[in-house]
Backbone bond lengths (Angstrom), bond angles and torsions (degrees), N, CA, C in turn:
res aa  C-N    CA-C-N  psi(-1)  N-CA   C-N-CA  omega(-1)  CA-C   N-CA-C  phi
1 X - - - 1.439 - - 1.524 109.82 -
2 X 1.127 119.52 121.23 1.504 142.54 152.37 2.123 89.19 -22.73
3 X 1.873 91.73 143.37 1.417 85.76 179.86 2.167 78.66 -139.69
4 X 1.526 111.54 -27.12 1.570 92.71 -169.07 1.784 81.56 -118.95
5 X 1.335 103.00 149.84 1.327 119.94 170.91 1.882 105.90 -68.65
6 X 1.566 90.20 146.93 1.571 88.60 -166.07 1.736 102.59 -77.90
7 X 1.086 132.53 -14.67 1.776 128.03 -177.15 1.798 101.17 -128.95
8 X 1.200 97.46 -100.91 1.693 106.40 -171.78 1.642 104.43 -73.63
9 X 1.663 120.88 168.11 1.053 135.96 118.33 1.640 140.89 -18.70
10 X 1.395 115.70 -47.87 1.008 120.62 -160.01 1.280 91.38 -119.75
11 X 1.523 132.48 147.79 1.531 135.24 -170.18 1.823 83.64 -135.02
12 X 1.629 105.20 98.37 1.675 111.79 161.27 1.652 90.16 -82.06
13 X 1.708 105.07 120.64 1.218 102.48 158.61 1.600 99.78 -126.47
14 X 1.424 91.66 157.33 1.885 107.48 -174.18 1.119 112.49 -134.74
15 X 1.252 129.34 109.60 1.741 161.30 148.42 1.206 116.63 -35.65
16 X 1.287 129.35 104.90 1.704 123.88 130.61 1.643 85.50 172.04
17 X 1.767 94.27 -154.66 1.826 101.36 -149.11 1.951 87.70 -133.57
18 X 1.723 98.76 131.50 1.429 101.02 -146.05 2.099 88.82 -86.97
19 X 1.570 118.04 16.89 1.108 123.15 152.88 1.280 131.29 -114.09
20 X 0.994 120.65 36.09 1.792 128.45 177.58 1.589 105.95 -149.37
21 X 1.389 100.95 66.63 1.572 118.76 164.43 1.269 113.78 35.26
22 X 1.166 131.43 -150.90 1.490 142.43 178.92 1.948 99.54 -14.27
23 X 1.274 118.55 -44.89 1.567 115.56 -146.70 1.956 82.11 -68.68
24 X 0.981 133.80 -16.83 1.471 142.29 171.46 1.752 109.34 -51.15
25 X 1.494 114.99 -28.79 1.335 112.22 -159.35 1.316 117.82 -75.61
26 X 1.841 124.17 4.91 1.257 123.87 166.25 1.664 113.43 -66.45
27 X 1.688 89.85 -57.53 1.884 114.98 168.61 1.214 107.53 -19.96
28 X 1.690 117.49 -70.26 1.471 138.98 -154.50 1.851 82.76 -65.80
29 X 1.147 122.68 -72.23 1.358 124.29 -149.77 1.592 86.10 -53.93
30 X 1.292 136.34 -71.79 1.302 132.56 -161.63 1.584 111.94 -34.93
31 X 1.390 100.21 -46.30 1.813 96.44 -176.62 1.351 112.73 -65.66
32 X 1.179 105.23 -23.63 1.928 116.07 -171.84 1.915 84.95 -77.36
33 X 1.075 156.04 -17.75 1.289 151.30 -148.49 1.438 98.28 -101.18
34 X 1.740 95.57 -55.13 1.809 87.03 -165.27 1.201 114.33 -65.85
35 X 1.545 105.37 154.66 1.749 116.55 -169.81 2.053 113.69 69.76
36 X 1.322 85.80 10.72 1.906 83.70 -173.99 1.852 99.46 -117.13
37 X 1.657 99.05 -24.29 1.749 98.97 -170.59 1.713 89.63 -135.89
38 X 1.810 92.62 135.63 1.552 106.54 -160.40 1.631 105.85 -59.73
39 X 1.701 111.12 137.88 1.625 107.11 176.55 1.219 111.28 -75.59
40 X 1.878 143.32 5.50 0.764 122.30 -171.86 1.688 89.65 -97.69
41 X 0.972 115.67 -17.21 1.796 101.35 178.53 1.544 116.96 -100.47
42 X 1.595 97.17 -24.50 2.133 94.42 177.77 1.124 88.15 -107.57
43 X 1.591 108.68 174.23 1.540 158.44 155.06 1.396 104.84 -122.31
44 X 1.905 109.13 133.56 1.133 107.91 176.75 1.854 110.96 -136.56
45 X 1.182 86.40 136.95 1.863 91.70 -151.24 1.837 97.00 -132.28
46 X 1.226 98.27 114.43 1.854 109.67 149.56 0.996 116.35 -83.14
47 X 1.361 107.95 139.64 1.771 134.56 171.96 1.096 121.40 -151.40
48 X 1.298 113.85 137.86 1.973 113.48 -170.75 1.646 97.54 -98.77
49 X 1.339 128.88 -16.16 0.679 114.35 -171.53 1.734 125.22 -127.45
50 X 1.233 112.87 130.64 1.964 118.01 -169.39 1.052 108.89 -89.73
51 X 1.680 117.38 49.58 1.418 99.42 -169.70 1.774 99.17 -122.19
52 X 1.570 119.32 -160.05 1.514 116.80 -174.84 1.587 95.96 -79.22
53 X 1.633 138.47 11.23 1.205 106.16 166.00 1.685 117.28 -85.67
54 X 1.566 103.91 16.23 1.145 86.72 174.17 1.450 123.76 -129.27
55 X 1.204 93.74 50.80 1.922 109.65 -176.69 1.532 98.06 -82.71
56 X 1.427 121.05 -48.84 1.510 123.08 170.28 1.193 129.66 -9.41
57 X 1.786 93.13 -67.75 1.166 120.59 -172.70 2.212 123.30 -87.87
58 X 1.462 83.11 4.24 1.499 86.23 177.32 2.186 106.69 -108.32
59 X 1.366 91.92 8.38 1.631 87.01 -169.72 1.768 99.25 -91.51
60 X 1.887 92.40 139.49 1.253 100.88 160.47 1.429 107.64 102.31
61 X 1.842 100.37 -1.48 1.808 103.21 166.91 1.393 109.25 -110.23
62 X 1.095 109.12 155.16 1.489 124.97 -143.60 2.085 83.90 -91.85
63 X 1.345 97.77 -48.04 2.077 100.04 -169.15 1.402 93.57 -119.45
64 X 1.335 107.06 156.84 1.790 111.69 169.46 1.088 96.42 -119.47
65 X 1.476 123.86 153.99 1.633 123.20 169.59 1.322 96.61 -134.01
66 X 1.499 125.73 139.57 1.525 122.42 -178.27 1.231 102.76 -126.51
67 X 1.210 120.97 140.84 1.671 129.29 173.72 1.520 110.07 -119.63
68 X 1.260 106.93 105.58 1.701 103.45 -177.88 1.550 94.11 -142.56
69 X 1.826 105.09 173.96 1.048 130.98 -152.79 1.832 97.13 -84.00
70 X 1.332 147.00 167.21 1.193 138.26 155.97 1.457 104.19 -175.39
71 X 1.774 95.36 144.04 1.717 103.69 175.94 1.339 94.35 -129.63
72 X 0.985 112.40 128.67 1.448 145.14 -169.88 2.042 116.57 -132.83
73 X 1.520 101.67 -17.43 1.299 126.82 150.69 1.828 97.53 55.87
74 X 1.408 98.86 27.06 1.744 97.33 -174.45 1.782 97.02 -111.05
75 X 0.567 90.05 -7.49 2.137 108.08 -176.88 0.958 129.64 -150.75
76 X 1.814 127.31 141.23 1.284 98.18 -164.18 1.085 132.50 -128.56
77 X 1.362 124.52 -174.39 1.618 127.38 -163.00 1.844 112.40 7.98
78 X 1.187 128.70 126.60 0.839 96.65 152.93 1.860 116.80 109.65
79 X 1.500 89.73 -53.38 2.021 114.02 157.48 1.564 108.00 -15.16
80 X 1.253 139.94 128.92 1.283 129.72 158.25 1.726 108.29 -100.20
81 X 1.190 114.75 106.44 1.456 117.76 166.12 1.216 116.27 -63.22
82 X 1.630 117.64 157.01 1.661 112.84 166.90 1.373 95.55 -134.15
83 X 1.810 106.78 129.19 1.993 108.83 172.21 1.130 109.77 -122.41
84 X 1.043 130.61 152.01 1.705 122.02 155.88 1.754 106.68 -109.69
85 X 0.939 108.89 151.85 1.628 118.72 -174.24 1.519 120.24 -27.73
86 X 2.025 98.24 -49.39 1.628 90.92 173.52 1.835 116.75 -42.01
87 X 1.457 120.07 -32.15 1.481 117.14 -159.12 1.921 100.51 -74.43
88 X 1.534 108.53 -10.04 1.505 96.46 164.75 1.138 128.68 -104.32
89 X 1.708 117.73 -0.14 0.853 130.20 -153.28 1.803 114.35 -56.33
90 X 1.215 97.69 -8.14 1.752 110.30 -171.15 1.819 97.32 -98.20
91 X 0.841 120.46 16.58 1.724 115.13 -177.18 1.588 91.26 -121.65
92 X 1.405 122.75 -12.17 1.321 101.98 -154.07 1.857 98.81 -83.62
93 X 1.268 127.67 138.53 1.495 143.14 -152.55 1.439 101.94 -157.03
94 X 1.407 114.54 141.11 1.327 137.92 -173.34 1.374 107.68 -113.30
95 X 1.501 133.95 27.16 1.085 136.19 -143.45 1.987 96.26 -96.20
96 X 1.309 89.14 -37.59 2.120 95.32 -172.73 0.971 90.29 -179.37
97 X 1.614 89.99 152.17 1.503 107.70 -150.39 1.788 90.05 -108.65
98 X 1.580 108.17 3.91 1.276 117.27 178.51 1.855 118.13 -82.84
99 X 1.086 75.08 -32.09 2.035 90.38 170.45 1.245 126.85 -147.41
100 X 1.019 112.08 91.07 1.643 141.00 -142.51 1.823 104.30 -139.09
101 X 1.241 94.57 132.47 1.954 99.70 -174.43 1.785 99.99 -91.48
102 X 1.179 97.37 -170.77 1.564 114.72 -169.87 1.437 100.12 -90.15
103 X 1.360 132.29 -25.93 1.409 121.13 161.41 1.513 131.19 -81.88
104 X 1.723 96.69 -21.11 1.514 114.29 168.40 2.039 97.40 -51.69
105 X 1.422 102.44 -78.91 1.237 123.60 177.35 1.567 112.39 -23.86
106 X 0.875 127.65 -45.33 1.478 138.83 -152.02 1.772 94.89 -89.92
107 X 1.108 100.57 -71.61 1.597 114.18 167.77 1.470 125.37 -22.64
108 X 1.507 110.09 -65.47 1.428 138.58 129.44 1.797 110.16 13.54
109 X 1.829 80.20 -92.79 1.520 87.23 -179.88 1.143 151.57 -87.59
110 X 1.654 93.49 23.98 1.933 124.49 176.86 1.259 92.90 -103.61
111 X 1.515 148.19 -15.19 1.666 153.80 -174.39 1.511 97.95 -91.00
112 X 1.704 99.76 -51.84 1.594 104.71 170.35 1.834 131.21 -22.84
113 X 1.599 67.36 -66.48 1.840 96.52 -177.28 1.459 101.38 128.07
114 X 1.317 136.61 -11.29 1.328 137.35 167.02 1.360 102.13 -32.73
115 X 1.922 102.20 146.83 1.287 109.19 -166.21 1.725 81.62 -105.01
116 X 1.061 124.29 77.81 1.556 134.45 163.64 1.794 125.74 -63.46
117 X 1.446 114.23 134.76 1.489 75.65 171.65 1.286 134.91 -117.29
118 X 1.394 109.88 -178.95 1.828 105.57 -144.53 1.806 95.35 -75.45
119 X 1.833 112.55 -49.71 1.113 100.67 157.24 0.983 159.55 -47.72
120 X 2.089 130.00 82.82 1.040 96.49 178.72 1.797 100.91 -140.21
121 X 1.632 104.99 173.93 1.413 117.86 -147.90 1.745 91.21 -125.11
122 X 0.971 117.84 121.76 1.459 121.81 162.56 1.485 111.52 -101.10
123 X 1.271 115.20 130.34 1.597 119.22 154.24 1.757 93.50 -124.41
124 X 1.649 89.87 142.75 1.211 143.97 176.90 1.496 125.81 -95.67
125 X 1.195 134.48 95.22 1.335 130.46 -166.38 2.067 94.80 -86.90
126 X 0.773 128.07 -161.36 1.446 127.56 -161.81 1.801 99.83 -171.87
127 X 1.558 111.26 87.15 0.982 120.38 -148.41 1.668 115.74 -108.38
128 X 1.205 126.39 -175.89 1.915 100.22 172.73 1.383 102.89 -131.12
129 X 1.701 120.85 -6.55 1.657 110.12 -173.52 1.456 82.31 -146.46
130 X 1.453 97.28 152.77 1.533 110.96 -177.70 1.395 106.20 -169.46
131 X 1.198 118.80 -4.74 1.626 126.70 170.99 2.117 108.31 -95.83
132 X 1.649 125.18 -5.21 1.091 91.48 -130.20 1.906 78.74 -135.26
133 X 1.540 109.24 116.56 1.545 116.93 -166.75 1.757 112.69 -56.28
134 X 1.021 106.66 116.64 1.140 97.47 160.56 1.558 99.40 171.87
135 X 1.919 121.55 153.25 0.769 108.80 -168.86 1.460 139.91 -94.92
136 X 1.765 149.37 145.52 1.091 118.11 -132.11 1.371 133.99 92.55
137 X 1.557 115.23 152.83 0.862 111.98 -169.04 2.037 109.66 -99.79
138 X 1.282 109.11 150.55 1.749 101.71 174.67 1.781 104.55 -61.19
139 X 1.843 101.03 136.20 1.416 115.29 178.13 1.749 122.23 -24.83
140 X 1.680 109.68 -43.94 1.290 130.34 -178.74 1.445 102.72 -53.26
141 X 1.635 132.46 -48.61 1.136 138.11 -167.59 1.623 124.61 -84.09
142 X 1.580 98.03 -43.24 1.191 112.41 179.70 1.523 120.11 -61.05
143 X 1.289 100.22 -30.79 1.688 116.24 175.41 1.687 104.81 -59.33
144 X 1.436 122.92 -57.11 1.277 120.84 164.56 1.283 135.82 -51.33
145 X 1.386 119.98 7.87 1.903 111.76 -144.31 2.062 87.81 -93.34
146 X 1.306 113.40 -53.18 1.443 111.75 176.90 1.352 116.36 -35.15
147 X 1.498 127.30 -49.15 1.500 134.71 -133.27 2.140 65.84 -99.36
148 X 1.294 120.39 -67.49 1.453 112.84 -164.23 1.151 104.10 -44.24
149 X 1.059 130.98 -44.16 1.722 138.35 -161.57 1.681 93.19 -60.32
150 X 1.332 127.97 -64.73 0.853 148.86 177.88 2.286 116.65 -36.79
151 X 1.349 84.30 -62.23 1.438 99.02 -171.15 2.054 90.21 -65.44
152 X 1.033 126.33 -32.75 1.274 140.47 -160.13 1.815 103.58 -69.25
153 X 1.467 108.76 -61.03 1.322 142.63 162.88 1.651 103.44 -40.11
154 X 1.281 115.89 -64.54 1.051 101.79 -174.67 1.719 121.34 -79.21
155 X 1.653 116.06 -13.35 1.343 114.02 179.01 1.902 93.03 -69.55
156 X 0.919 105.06 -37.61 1.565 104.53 -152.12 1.838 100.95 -73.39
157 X 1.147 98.02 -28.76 1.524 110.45 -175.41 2.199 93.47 -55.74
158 X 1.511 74.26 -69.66 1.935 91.83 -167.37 2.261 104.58 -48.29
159 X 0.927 83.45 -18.04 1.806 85.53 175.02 1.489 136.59 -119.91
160 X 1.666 110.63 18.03 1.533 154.16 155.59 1.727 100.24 -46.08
């Protein structure tokens, strides 16, 4: 097991599938990141998938930051949420290891023994399609992705 992260401190990783519309808007934000947040303190990593193959790849960073897609339908299009893990802590279920969330997972791999880290920061984009192929994000979202990138950049800056 990995004990020092191979670049930055901080592992921004971003969630979803860069063909099912909106669920793309972690992807989009990540590319908007690089060259905006210093490489000697982040790592910035795509993954389609929230599952235990990616305990591996989270050992040896000190904070996690996750950027994924979410409708929560309380704000709109566009909304940037902020969670930290306690706010899922009620989803997390041992039920199968076949369909299992990103806090299930995480949980998981602190029982494991994974050297996971304790810090971590979810943002939530607040999205309107996530069932529907195609590539890109819907017009409503895409219009936001700079200003999020931005508002994102600067939380992360102020908490370095």
């Amino acid at each position: 097991m990995r004990s020092e992260p191979a670049v930055g401190r901080t592992l921004v990783l971003a969630l979803g599938n860069p063909i099912l519309s909106d669920d793309a808007v972690g992807w989009e934000l990540a590319d908007r990141l690089v060259g905006k947040l210093d490489g000697k303190q982040f790592t910035i990593l795509k993954e389609s998938a929230a599952t235990l193959d990616l305990l591996r790849r989270l050992e040896g960073y000190e904070r996690l930051v996750v950027l994924d897609a979410i409708q929560l339908g309380t704000q709109p299009v566009g909304t940037l949420h902020r969670f930290t893990l306690q706010d899922f802590a009620s989803t997390i279920h041992y039920s199968s290891a076949h369909d299992i969330n990103f806090a299930t997972a995480l949980q998981m791999g602190k029982d494991f023994g994974y050297n996971t880290p304790e810090d971590v920061l979810i943002y939530g984009v607040e999205v309107k399609e996530l069932r529907r192929f195609a590539e890109g994000c819907t017009p409503e979202v895409a219009v936001e992705l700079d200003a999020l990138a931005e508002q994102i950049v600067q939380d992360l800056q102020g908490t370095t």
